[in-house]
N, C-alpha and C positions, 0 to 999 in steps of 0.2 A: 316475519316478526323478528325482533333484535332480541339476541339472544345474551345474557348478562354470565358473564365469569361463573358464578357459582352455579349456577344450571349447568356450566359446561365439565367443571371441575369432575365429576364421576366418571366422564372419557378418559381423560388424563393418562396420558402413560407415558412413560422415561423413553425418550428416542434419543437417538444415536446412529451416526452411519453405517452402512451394512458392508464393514471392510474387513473383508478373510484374510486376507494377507498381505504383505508386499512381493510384487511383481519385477523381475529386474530384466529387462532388454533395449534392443539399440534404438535411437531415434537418429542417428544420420545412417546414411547408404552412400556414401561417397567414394569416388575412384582416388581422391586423395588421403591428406592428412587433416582431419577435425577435431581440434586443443582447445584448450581453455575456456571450460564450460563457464559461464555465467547465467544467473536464474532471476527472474519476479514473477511473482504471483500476483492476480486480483483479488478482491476481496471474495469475489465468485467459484476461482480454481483455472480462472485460463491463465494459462505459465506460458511464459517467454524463454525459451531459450538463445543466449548471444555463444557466438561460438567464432572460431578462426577457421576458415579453409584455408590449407597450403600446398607447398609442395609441387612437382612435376603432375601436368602440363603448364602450372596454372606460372611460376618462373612467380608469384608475387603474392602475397596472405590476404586474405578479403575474411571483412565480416558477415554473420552472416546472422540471423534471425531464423527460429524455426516455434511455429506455437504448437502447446500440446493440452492438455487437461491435469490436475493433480490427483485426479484419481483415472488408473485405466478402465476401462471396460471393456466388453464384450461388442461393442458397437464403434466398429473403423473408419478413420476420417483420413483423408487424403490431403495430409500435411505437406507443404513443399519446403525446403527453405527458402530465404528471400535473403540475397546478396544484397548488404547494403552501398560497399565500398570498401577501398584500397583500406588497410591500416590492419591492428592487432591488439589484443588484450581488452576486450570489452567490460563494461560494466553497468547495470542494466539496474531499475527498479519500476514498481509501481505507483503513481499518484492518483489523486482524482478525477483526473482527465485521460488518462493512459498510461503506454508505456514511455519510459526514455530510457536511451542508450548512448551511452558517450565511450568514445576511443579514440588512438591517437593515430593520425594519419601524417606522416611527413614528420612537421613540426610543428603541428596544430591539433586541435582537440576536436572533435566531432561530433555533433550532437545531434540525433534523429529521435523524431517522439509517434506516436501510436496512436489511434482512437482507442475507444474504450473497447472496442470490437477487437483489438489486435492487427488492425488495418493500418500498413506504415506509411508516411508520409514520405516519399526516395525524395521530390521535388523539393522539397522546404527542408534545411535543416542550419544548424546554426553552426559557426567555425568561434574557437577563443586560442588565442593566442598564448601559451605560457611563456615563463620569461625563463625558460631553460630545459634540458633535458628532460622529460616525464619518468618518473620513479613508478609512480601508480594514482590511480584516479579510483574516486569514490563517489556513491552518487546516493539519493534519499529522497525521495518523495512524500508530500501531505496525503493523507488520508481523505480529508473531507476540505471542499473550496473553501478559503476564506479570503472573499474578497479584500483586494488593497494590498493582500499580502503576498513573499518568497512561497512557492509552492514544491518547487524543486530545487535542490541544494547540491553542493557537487565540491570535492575537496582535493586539492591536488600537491601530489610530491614531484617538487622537482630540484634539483641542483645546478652548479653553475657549469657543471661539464669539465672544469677543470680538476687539477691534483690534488686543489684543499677540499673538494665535493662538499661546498657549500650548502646545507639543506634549506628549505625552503616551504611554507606551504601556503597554495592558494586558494582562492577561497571565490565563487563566483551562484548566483539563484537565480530563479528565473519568475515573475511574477507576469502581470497580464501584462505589459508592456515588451514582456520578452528577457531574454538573460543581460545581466550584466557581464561587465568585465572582468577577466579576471583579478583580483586584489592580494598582496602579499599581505597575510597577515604576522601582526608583532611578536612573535613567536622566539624562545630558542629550542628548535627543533635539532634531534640527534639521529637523524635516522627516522626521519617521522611516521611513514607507513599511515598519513590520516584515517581516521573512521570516523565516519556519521551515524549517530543515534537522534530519538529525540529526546527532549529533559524530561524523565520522567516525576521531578516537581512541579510542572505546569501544567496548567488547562488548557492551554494552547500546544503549538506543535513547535515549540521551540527547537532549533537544533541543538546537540549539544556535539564538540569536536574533542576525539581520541588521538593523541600522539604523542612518537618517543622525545620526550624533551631532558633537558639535565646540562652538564655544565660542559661533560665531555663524553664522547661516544663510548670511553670503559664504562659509565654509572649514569646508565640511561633511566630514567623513570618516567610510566606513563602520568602523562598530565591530563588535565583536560582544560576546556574553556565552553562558555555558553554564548550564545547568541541573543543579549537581551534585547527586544523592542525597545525601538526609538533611544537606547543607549548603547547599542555596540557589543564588541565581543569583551567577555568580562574578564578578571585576570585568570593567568591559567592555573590552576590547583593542580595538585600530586592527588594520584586514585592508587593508594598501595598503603596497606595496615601499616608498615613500618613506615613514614612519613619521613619521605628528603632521602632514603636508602634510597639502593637499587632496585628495580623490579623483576624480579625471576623474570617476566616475560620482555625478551631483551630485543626479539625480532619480529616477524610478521604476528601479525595478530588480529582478531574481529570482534565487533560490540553487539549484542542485543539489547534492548531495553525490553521490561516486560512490560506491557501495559497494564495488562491483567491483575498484576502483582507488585507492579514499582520495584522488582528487581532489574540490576543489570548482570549479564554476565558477557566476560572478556575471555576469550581464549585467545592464545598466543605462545610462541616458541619459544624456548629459553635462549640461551647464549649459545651460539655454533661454535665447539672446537673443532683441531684439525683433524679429527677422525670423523667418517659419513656415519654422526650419532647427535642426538639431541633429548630434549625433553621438551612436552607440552603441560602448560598450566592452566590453571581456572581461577579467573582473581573475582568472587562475586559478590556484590552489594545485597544483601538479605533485607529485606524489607521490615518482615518480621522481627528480627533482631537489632535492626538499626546498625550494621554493621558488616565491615568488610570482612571476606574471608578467604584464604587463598590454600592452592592446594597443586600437587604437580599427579596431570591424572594422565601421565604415560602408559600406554597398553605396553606390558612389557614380555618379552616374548623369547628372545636372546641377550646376548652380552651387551649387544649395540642395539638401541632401537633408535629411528630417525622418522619422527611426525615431521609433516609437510603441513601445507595449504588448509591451516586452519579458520574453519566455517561455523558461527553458530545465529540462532535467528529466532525469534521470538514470536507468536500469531496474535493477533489484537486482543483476545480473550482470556487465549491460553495462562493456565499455572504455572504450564512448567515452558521452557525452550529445549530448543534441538541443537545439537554440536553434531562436526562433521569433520572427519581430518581423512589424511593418508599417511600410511606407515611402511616404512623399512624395517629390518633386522637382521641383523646379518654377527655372527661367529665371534669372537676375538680376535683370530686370523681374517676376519673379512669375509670370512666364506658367506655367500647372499643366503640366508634363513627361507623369508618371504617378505610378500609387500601385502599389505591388509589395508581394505577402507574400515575406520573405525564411524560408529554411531552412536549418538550417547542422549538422553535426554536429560534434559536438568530440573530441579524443582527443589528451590531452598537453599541452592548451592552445594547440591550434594547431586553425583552423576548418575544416571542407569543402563547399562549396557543394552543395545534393544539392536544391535548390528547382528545377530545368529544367518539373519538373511543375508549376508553378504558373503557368507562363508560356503560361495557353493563351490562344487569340488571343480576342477577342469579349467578353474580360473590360467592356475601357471605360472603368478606371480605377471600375468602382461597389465596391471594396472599402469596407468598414468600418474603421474603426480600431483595435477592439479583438479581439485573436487570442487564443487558449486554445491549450494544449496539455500533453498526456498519454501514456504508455507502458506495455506492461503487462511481464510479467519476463522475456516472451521477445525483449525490445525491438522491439516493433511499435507505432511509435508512432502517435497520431494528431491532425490538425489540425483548428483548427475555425476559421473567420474569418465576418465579415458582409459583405452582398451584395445593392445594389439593381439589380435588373433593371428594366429598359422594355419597356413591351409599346404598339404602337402611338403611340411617342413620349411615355405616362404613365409616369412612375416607377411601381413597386411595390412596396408593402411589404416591410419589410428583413427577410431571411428569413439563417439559420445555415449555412455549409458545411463541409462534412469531409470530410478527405483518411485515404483509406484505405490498405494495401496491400489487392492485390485476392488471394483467392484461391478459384480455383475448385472445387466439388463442397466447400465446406468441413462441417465435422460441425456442427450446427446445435446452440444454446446448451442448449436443455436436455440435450443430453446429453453435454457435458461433464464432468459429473458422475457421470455413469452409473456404475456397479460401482467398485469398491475394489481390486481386482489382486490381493486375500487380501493385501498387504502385511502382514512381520511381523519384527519383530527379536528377538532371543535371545544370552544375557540382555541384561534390561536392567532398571536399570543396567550396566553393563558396565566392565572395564578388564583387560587393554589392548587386546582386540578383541571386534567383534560379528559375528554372524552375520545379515545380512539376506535374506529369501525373500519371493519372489513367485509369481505363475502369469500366463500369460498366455493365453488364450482363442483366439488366432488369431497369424499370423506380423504379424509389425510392428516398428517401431521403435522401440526405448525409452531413454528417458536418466535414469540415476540419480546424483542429485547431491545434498551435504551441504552446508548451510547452519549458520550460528550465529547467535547468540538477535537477529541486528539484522537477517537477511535476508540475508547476504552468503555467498556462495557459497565453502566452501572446497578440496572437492574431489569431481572426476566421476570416478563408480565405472565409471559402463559409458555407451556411447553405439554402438548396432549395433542390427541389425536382427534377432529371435532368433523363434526356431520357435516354436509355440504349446506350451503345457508350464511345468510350476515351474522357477526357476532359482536359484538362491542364491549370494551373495560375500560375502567377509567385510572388513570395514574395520577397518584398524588405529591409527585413532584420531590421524590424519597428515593432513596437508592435502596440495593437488595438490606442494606445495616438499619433502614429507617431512618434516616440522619435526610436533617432538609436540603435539597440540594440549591446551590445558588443560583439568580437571574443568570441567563445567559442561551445559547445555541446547542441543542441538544436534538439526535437523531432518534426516529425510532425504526428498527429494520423487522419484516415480516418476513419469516422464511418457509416458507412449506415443499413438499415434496419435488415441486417441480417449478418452484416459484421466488423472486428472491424483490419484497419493495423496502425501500427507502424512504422518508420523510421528514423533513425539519421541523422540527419545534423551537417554539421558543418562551422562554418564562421571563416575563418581563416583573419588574416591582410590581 
């Protein structure tokens, strides 16, 4: 017997994942040196990690892939890495068809992609040519297919190699036909440092591009540009309260978009003088407010502090984002203080310290400088940093660490995927409501939530804990505000305990 919403209502209780802590230990074991962490998450929680091997025996740097989970457990899988190729500095994301990872080998760029299992493709991968030096490469992935269209996007700094270091950025996606070329776009870039977001004014998964533009490299200001359909990249506008100034954030720097929230935020370095000292800032777009707000949120410790490898990242739902840096500190005389990884979450454009876990004793100050970090849709994030130990007064080989939430007796990756829930909607097309049905196999918790065509959550049907049996609700085509929502491609996802389905809809006129 199908059982209707309000029958089920009196089960109902507030779930939430069962995570006690963060856990923080190595995921490589290598006889060498392993740098430059890079991270994607699925929407599920299987994370990629891209990484660098170097160093003696190896005489030459190979990439390398290693997957893990974003939450640990108590239940151990026998992860290996997978060497993909010669080259170094990776950069990795998730799409709706897996992973990709692009880096630069020689004097080409490199591109290898994933199934949805985390199974890589060595045989097939694709090579783009840039028209100079590589500065840094960026890379972005869609959420959900939409046919006909860019699903992966990829932004690149390069310069002419010579004295004037001509900046440059290019621009190259990849849709079912495969990647294009890469394209210089009309930019005046000062040091560009691209970033890929997507717009969070559209319905769709527009990109939107982050970079240092301005007139000369003393009075850089971040600009941006969009990527409109069937009209091209649009002009590029100034993203800084004081409009046409300089941007406090003058060097490296990263974007989130919130989905959840239509906030962005940007962290990024201020201006490097010639003492090992800096500042980091937070330039963030309030949704709420309509407005930009900026702030410089340096952990300050000593005379001199010097943030690094700034990281932040948003989860398709989530309120708030995660920031992630590494820090210096060292005396007036230079005497070294320590090196701290900082962790920050944000909501509203205001910061929260949530790093205590990182401050365990024994550390030493052997951090690395450069941090990664990734989330997956249930905002569980995770961190990755580098790390020399001593053993008997020898350094050792710099080996990758990740901060996990821990959680125990967890359901192990293959079977995540397990069964389907019968999910089913009727009709569909639909307008102005649907019927959605499921069954469940045992008692457990389940949450049913409706997404639109960018990932962004607009309304939770049910979230309780219901008997084993079919159950069915109907959605009247209303986000959680009750506002009508428009024709168009809309998902609905079923998550329960051990179970995770997906399904299109669609509301036609």
């Amino acid at each position: 017997m199908k059982r209707l919403f309000f029958v089920a209502m009196w089960l109902c209780l507030l779930t939430s994942p069962s995570l006690a802590q963060f856990v923080t230990d190595p995921i490589t074991y290598e006889e060498t040196d392993c740098t430059n962490p890079a991270l994607a998450a699925s929407p599920d929680g299987l994370t990629m990690l891209g990484f660098v091997i170097s160093g003696e025996p190896l005489l030459q740097d190979f990439v390398a892939v290693q997957p893990m989970m974003t939450i640990k457990s108590d239940v151990m899988y026998a992860y290996n890495p997978l060497i993909l190729g010669t080259g170094g500095a990776p950069v990795i994301c998730w799409a709706w068809d897996g992973f990709h990872l692009a880096y630069v080998s020689a004097d080409m760029i490199l591109i290898y992609h994933s199934d949805t299992e985390g199974n890589w493709d060595t045989e097939n991968f694709t090579m783009l040519a840039p028209n100079g030096p590589v500065r840094s490469i960026e890379i972005l992935g869609t959420t959900w297919e939409d046919s006909g269209n860019p699903d992966v996007f990829l932004a690149v700094h390069t310069t002419d190699g010579g004295g004037g270091q001509v900046n440059n950025v290019q621009f190259a996606s990849r849709d079912q036909g495969g990647w294009s070329a890469l394209e210089t776009l009309d930019l005046d870039p000062q040091m560009a440092n691209p970033q890929l977001a997507f717009y969070v004014g559209s319905y769709t998964q527009v990109p939107q591009l982050f970079y240092h533009g301005g007139d000369s490299p003393d009075e850089r200001v971040l600009k941006s540009s969009i990527l409109v359909p069937s009209s091209g990249w649009s002009d590029p506008a100034v993203i800084f309260t004081g409009y046409g100034m300089p941007s406090p954030i003058q060097n490296e720097f990263d974007v989130a978009a919130g989905y959840g929230t239509g906030d962005i935020n940007i962290l990024g370095l201020g201006a490097q003088p010639t003492c090992p000292c800096g500042t980091i800032h937070l330039h963030s777009y309030v949704s709420v407010i309509g407005a930009w707000q900026e702030s410089n949120v340096t952990a300050h410790y000593a005379d001199l502090d010097w943030p690094m490898s700034p990281k932040v990242v948003s989860a398709y739902e989530s309120l708030y984002s995660h920031a992630f840096w590494y820090q210096e500190s060292v005396a007036d005389d230079f005497t070294p203080y320590n090196r701290t990884l900082e962790y920050r979450t944000i909501e509203n454009g205001e910061m929260t310290d949530e790093g205590d876990f990182l401050d365990e004793p024994g550390h030493g100050g052997n951090f690395g400088s450069r941090v990664a970090l990734s989330v997956d849709h249930f905002d569980n994030p995770v961190l990755a940093w580098t790390r020399t130990d001593t053993v008997g007064g020898v350094p050792q080989p710099e080996q990758i660490w990740v901060a996990r939430h821990w959680e125990s007796s967890a359901v192990p990756p293959s079977d995540l995927s397990a069964g389907q829930m019968n999910l089913s909607a009727w009709p569909n097309p639909f307008n102005p409501q649907v019927n959605i049905a499921f069954e469940m196999d045992e008692t457990q918790a389940v949450r049913l939530d409706v997404f639109d065509a960018r990932g962004r959550r607009l309304v939770n049907l049910l979230d309780c804990v219901l008997e084993a049996g079919p159950a069915e609700i109907t959605w009247n085509a209303k986000d959680d505000s009750g506002r009508k929502l428009p024709s168009g491609v809309y998902f609905v996802r079923l998550t329960s305990d051990y179970e995770k389905t997906v399904l299109k809809l669609v509301l036609a006129e």
